[in-house]
PDB file of N, CA, C and O in Angstrom, chain B, residues numbered from 101:
ATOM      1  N   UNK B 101     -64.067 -46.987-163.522  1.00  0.00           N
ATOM      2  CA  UNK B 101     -63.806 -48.339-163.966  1.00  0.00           C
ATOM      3  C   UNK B 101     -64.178 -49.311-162.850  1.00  0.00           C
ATOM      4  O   UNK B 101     -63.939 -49.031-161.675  1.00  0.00           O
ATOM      5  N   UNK B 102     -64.689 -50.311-163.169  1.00  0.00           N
ATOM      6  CA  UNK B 102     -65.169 -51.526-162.107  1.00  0.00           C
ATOM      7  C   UNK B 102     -64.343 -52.142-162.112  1.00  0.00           C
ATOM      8  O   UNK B 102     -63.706 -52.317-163.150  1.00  0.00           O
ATOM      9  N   UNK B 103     -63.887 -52.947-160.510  1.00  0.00           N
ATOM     10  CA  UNK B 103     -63.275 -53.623-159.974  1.00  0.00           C
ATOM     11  C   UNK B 103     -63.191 -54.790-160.941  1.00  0.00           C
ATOM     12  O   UNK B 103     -64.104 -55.144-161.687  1.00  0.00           O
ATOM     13  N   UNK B 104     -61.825 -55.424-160.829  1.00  0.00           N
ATOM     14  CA  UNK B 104     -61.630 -56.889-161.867  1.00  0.00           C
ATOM     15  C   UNK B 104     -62.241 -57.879-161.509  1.00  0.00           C
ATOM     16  O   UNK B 104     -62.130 -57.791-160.286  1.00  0.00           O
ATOM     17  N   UNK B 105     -63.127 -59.255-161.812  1.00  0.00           N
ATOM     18  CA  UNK B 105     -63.753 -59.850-161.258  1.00  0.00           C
ATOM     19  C   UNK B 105     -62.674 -61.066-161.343  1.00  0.00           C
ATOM     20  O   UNK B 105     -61.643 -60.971-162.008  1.00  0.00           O
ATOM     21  N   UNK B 106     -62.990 -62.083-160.679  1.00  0.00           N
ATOM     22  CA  UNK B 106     -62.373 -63.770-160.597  1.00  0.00           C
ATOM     23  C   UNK B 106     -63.255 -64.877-161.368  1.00  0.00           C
ATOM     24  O   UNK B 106     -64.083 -65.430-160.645  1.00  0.00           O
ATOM     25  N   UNK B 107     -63.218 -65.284-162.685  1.00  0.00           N
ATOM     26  CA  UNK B 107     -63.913 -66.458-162.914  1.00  0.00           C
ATOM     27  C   UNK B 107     -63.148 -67.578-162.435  1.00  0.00           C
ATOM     28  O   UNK B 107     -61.978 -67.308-162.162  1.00  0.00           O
ATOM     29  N   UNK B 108     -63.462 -68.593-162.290  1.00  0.00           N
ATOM     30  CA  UNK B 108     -62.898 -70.129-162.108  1.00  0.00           C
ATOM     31  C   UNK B 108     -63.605 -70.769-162.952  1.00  0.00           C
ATOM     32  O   UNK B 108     -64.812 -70.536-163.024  1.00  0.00           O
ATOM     33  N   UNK B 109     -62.856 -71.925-163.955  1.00  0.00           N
ATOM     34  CA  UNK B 109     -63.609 -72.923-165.056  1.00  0.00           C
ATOM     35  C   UNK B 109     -63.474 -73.915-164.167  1.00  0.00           C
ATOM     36  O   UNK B 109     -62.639 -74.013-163.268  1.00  0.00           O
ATOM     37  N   UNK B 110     -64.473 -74.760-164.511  1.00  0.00           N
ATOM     38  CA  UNK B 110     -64.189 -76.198-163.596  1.00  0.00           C
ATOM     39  C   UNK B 110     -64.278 -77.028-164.585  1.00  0.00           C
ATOM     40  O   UNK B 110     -64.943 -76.573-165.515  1.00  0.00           O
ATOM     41  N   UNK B 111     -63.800 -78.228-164.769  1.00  0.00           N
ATOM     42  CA  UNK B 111     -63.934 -78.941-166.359  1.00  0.00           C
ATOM     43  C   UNK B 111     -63.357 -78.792-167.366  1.00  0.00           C
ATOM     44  O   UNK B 111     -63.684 -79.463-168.345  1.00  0.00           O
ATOM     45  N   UNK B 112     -62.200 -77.760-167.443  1.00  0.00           N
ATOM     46  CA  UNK B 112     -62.321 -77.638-169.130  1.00  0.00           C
ATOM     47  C   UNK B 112     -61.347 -78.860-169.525  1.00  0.00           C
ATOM     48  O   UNK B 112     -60.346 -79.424-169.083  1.00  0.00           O
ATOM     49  N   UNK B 113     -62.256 -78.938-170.652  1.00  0.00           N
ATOM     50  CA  UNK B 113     -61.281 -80.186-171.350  1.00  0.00           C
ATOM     51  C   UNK B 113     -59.751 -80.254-171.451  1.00  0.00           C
ATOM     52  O   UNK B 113     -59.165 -79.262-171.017  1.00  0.00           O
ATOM     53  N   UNK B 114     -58.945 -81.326-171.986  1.00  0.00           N
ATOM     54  CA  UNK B 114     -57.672 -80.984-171.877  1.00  0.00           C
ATOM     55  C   UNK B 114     -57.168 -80.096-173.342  1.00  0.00           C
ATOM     56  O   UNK B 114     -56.280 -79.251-173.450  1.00  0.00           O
ATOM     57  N   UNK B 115     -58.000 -80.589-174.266  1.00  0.00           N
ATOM     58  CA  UNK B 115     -58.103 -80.065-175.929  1.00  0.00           C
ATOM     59  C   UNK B 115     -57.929 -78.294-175.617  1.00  0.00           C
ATOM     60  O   UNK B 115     -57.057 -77.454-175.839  1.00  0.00           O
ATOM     61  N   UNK B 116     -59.196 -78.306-175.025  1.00  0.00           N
ATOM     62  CA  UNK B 116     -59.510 -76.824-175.111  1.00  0.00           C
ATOM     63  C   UNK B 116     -58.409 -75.888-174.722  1.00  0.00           C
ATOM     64  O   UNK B 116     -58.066 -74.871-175.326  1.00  0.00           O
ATOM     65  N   UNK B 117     -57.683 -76.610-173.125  1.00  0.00           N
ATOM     66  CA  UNK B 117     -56.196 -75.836-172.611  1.00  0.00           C
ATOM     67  C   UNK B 117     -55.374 -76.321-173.247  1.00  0.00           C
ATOM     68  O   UNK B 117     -54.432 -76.082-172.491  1.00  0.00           O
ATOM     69  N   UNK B 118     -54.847 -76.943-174.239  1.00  0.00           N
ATOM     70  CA  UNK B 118     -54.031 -77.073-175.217  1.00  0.00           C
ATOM     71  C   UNK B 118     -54.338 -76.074-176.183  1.00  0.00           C
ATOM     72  O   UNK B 118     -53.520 -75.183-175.954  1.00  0.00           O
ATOM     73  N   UNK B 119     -54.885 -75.806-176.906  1.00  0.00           N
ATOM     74  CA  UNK B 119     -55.573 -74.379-178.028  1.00  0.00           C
ATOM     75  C   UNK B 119     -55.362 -73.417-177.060  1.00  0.00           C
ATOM     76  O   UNK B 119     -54.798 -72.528-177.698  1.00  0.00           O
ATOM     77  N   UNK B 120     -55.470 -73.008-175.826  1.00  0.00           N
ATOM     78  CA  UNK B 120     -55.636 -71.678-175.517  1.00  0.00           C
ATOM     79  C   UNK B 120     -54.161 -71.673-175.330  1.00  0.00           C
ATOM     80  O   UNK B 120     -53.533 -70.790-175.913  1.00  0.00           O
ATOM     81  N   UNK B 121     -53.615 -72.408-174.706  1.00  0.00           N
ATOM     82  CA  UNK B 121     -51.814 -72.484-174.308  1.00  0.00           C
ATOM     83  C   UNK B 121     -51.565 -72.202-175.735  1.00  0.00           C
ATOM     84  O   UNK B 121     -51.133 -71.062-175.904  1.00  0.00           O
ATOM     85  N   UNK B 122     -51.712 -72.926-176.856  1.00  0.00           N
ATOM     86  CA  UNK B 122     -51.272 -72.529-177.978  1.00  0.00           C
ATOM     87  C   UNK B 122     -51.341 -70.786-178.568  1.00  0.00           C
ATOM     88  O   UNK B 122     -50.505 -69.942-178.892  1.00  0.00           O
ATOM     89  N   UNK B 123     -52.530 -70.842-178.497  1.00  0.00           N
ATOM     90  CA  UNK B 123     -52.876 -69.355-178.693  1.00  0.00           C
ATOM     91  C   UNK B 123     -52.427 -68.296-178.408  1.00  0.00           C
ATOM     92  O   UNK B 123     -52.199 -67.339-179.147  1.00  0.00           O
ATOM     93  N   UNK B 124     -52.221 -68.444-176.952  1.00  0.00           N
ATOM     94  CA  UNK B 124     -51.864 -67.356-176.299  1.00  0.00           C
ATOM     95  C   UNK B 124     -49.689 -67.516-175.871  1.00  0.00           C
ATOM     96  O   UNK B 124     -48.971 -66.839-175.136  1.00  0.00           O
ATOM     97  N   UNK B 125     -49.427 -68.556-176.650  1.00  0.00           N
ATOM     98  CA  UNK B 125     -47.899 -68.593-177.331  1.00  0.00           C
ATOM     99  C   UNK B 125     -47.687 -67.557-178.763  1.00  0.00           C
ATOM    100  O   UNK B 125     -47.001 -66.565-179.009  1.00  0.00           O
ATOM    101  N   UNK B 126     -48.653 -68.368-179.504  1.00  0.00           N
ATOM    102  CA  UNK B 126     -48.583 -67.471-180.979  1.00  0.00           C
ATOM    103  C   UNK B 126     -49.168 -65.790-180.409  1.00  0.00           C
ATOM    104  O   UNK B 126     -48.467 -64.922-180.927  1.00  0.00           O
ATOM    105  N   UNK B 127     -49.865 -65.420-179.824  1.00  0.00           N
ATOM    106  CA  UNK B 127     -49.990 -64.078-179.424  1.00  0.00           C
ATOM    107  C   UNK B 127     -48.855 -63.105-178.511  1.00  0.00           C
ATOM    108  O   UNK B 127     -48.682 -61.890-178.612  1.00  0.00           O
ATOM    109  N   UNK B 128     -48.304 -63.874-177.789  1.00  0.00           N
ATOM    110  CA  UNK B 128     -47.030 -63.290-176.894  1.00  0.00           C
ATOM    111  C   UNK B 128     -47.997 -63.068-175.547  1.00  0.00           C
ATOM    112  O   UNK B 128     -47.777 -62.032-174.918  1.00  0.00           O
ATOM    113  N   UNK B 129     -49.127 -64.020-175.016  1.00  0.00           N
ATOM    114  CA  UNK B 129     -49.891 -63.673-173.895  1.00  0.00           C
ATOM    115  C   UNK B 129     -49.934 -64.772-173.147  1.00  0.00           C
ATOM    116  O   UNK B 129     -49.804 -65.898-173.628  1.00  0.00           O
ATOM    117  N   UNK B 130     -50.181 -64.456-171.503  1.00  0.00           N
ATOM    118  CA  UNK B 130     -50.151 -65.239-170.421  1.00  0.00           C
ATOM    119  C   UNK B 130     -51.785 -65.921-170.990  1.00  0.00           C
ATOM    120  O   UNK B 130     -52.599 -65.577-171.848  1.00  0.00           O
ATOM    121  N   UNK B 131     -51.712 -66.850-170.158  1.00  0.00           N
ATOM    122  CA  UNK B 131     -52.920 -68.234-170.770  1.00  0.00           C
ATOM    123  C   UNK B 131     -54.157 -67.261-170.035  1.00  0.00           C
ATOM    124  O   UNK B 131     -55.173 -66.806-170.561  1.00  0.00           O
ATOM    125  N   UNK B 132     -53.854 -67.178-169.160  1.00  0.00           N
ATOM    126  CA  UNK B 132     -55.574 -66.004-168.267  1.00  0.00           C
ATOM    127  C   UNK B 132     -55.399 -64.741-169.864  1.00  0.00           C
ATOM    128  O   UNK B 132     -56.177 -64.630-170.812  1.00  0.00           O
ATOM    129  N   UNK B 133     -54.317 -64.115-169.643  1.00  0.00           N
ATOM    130  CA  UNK B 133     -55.178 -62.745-171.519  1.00  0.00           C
ATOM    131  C   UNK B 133     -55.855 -63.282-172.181  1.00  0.00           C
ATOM    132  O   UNK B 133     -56.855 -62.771-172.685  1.00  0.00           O
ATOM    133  N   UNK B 134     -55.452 -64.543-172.361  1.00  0.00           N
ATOM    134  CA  UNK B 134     -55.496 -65.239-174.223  1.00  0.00           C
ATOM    135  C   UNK B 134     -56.961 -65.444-173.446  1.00  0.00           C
ATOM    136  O   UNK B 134     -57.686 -64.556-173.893  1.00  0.00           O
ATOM    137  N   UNK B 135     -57.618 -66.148-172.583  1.00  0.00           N
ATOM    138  CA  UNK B 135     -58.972 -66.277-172.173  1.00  0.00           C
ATOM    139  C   UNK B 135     -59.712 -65.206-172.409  1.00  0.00           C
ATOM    140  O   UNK B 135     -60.845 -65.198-172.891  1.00  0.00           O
ATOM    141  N   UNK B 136     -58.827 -63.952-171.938  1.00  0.00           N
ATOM    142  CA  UNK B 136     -59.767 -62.410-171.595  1.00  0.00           C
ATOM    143  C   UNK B 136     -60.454 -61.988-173.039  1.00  0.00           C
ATOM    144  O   UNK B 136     -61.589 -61.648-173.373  1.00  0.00           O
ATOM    145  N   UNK B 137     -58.820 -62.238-173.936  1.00  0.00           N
ATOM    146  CA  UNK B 137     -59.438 -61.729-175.392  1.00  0.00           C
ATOM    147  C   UNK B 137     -60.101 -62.534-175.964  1.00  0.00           C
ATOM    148  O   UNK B 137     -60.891 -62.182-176.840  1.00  0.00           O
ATOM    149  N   UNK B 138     -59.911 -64.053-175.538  1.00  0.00           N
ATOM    150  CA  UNK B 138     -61.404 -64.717-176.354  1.00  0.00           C
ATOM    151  C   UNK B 138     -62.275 -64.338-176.067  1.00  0.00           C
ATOM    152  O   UNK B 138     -62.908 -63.750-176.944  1.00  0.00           O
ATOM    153  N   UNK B 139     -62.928 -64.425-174.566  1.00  0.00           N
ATOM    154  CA  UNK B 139     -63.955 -64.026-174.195  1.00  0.00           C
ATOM    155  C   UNK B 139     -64.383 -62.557-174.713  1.00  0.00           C
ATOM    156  O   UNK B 139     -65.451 -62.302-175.268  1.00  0.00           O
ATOM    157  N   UNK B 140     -63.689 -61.940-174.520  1.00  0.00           N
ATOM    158  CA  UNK B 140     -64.263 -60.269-175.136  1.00  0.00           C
ATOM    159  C   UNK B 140     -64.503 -60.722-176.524  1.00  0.00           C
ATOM    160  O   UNK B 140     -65.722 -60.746-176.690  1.00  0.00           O
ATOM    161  N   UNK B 141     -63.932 -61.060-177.499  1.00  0.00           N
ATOM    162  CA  UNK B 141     -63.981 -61.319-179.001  1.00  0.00           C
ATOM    163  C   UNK B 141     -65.011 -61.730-178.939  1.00  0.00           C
ATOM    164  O   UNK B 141     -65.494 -61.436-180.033  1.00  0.00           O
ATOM    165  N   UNK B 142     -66.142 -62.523-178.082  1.00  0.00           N
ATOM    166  CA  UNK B 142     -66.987 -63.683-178.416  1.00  0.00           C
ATOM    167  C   UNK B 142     -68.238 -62.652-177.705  1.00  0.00           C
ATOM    168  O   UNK B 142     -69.294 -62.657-178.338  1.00  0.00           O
ATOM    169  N   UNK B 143     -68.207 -61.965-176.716  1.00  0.00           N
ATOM    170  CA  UNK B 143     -69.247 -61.592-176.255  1.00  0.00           C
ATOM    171  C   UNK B 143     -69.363 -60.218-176.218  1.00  0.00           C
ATOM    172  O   UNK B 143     -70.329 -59.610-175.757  1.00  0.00           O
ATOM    173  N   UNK B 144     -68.160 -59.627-176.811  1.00  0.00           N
ATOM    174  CA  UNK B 144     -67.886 -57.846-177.096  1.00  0.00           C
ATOM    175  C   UNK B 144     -68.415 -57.438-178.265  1.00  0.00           C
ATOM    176  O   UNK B 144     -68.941 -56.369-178.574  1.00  0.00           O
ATOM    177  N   UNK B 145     -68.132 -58.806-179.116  1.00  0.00           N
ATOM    178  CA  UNK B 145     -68.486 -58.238-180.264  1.00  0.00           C
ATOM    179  C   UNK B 145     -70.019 -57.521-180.794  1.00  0.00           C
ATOM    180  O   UNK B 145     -71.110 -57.788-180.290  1.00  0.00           O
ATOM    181  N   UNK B 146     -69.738 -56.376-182.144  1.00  0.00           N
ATOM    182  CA  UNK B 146     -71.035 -55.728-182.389  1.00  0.00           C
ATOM    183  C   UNK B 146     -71.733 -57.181-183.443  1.00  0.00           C
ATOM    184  O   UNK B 146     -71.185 -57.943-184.239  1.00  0.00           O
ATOM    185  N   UNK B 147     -73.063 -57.061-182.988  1.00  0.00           N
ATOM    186  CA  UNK B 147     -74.070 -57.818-184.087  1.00  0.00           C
ATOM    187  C   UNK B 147     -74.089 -56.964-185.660  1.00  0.00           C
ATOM    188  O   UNK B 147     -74.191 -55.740-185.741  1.00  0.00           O
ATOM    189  N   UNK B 148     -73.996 -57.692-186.589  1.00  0.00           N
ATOM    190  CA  UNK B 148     -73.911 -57.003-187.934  1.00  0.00           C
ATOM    191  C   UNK B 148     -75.310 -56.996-188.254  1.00  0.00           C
ATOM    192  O   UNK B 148     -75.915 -57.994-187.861  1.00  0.00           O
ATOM    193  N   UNK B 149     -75.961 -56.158-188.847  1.00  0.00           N
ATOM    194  CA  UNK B 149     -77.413 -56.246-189.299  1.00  0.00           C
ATOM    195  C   UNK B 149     -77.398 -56.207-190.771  1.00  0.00           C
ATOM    196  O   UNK B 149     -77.585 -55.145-191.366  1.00  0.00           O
ATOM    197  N   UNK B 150     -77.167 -57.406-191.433  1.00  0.00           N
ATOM    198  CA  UNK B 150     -77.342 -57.838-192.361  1.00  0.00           C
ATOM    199  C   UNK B 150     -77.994 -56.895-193.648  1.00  0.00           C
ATOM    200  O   UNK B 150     -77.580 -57.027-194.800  1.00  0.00           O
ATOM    201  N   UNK B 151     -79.048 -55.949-193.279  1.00  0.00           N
ATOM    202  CA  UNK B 151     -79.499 -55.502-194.278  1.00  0.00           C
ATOM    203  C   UNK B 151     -78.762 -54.262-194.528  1.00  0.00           C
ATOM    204  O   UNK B 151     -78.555 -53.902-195.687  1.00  0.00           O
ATOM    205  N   UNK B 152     -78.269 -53.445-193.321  1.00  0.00           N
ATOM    206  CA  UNK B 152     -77.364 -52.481-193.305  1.00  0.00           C
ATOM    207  C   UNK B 152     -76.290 -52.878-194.331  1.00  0.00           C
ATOM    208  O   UNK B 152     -75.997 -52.232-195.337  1.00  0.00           O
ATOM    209  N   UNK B 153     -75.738 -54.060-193.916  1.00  0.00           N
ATOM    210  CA  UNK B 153     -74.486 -54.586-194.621  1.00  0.00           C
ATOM    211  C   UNK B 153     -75.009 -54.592-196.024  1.00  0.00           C
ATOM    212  O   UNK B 153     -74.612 -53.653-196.714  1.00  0.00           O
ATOM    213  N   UNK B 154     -75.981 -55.627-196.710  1.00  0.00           N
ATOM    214  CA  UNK B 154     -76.522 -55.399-197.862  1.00  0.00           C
ATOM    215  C   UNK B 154     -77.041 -54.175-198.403  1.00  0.00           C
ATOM    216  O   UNK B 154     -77.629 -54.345-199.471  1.00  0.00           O
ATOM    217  N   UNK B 155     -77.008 -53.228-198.071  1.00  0.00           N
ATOM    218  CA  UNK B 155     -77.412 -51.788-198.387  1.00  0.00           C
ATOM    219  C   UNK B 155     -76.081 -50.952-198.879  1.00  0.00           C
ATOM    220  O   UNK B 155     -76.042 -50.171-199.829  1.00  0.00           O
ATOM    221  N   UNK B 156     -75.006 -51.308-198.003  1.00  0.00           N
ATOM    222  CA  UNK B 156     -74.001 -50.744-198.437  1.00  0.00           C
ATOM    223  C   UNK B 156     -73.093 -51.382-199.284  1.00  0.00           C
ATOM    224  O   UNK B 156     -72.171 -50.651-199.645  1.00  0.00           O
ATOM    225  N   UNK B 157     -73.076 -52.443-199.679  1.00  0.00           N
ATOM    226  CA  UNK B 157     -72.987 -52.884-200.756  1.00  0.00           C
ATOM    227  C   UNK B 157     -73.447 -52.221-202.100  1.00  0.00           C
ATOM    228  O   UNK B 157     -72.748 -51.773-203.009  1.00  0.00           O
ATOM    229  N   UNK B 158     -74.779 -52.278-201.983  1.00  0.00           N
ATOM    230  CA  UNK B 158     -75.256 -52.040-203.175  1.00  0.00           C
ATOM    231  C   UNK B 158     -75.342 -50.469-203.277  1.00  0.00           C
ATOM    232  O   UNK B 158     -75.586 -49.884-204.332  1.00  0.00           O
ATOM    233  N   UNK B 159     -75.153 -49.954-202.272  1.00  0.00           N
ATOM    234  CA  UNK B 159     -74.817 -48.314-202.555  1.00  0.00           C
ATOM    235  C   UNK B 159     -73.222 -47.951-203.050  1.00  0.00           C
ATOM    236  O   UNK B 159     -72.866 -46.799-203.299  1.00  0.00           O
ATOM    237  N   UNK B 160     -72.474 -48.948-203.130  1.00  0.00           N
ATOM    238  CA  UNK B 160     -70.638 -48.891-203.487  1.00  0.00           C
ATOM    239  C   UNK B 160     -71.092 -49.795-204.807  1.00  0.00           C
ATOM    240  O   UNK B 160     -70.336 -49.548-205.746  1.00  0.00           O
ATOM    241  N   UNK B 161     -72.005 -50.670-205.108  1.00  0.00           N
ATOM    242  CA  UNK B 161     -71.925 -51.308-206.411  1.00  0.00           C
ATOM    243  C   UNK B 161     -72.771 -49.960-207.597  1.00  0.00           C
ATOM    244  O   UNK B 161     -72.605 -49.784-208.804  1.00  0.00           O
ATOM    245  N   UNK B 162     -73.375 -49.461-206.923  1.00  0.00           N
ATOM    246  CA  UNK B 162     -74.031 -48.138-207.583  1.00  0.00           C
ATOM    247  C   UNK B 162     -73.307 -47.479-207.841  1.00  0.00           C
ATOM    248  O   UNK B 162     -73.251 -47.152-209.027  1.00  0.00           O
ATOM    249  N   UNK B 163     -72.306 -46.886-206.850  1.00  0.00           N
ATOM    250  CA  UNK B 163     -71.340 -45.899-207.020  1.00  0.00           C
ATOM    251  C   UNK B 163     -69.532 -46.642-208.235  1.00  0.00           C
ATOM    252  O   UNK B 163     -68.673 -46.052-208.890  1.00  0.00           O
ATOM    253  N   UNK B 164     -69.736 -47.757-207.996  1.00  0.00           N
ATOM    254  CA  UNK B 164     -68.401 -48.003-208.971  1.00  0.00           C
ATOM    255  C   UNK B 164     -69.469 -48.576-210.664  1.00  0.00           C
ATOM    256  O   UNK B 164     -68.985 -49.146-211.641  1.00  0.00           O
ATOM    257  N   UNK B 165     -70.158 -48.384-210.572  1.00  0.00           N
ATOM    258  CA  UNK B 165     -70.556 -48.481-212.022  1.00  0.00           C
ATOM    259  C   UNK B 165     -70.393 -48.121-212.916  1.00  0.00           C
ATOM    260  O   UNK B 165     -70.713 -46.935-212.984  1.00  0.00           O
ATOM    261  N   UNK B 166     -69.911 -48.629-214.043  1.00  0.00           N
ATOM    262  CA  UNK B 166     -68.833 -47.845-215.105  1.00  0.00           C
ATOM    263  C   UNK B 166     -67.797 -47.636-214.926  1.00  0.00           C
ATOM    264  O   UNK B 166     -67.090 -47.467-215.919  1.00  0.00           O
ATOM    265  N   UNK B 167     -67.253 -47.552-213.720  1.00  0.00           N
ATOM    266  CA  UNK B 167     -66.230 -47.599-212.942  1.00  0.00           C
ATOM    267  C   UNK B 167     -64.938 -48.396-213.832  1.00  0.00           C
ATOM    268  O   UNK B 167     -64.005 -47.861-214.432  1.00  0.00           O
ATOM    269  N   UNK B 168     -65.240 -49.807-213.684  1.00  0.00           N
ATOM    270  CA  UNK B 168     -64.571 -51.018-213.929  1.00  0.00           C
ATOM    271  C   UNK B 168     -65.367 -52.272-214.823  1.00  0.00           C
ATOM    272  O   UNK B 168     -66.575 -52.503-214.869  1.00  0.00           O
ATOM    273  N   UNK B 169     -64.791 -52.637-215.173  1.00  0.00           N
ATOM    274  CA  UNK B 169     -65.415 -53.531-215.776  1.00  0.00           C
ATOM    275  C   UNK B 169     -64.937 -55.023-215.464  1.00  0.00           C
ATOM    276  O   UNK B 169     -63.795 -55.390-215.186  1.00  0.00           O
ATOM    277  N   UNK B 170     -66.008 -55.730-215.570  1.00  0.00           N
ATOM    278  CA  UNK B 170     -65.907 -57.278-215.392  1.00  0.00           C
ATOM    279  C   UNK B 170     -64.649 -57.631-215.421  1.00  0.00           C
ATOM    280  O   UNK B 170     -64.042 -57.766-214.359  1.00  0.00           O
ATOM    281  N   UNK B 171     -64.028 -57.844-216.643  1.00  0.00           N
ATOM    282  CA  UNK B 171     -62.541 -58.320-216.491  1.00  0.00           C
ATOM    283  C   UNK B 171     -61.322 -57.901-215.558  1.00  0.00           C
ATOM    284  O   UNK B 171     -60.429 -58.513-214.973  1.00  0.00           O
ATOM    285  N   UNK B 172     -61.758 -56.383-215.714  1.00  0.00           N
ATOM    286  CA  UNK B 172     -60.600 -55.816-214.613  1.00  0.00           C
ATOM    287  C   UNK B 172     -61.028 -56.374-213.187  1.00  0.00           C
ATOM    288  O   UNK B 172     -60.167 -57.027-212.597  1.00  0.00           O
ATOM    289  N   UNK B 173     -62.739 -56.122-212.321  1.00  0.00           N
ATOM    290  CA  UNK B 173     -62.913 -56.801-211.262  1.00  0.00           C
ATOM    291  C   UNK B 173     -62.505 -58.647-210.950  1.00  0.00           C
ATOM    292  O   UNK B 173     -62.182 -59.251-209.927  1.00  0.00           O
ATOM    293  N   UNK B 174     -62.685 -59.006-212.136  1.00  0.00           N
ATOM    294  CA  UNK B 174     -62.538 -60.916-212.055  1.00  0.00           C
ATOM    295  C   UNK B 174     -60.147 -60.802-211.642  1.00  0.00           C
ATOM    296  O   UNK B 174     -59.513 -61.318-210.722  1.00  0.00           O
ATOM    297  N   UNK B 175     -59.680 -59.980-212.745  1.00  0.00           N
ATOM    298  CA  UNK B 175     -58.166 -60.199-212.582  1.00  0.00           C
ATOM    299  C   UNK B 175     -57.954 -59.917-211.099  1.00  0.00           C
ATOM    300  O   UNK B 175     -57.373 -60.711-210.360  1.00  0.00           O
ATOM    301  N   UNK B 176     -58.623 -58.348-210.563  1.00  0.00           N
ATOM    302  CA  UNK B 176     -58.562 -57.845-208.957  1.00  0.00           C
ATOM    303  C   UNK B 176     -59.024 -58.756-208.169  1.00  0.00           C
ATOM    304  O   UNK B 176     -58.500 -58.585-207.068  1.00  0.00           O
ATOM    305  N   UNK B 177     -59.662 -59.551-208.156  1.00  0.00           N
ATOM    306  CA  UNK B 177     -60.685 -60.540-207.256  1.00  0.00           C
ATOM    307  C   UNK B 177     -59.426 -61.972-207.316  1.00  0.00           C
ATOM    308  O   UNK B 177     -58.954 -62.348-206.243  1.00  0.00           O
ATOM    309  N   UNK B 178     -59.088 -62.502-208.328  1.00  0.00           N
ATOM    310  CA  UNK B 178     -57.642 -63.619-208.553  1.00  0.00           C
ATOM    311  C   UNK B 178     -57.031 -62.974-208.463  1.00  0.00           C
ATOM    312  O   UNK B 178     -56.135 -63.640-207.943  1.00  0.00           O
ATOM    313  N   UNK B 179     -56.522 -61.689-208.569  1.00  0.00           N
ATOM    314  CA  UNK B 179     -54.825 -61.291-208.268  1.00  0.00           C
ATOM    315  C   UNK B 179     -54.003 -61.579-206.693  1.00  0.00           C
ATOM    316  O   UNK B 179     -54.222 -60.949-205.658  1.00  0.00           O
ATOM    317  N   UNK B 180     -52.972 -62.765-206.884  1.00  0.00           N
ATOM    318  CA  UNK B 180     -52.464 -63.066-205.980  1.00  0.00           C
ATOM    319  C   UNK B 180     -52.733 -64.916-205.202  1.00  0.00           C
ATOM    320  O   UNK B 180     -52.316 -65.757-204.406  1.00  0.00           O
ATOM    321  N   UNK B 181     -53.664 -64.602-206.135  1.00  0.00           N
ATOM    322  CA  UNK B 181     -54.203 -66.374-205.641  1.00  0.00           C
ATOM    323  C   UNK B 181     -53.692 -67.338-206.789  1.00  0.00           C
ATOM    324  O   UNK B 181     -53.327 -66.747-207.805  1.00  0.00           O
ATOM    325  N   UNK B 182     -53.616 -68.492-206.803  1.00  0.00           N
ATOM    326  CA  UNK B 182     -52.798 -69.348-207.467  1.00  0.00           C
ATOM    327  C   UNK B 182     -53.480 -69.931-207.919  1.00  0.00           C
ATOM    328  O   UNK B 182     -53.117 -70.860-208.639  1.00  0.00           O
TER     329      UNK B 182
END
């Protein structure tokens, strides 16, 4: 494992440390985590490749065919919404 590094922000707005103070209240985290996990969330994350994603779609819309029908998917799709 590599040593922890030190960033320093210089500038940040006052908005922005208001949202992260917030954030990292509603999370139960010191204001430096709530940074760590934005930052990881924002630059950890995997890229989705769109066609992959559209492929598997339509390989689960293949596979529930006949499955269900329109009405039952439209009630499942509103069930719970107002």
């Amino acid at each position: 494992m590599q040593p922890a590094r030190t960033l320093t922000i210089k500038n940040l707005p006052s908005a922005i440390h208001r949202r992260l103070a917030a954030r990292a209240a509603e999370h139960e985290r010191s204001l430096n985590s709530e940074v760590i996990a934005c930052l990881k969330a924002a630059v950890m994350a995997e890229r989705i490749d769109p066609e992959a994603l559209l492929d598997r779609a339509r390989a689960l819309r293949r596979e529930m065919k006949g499955r269900i029908s329109d009405i039952e998917l439209r009630r499942a799709k509103s069930r719970g919404r107002p």
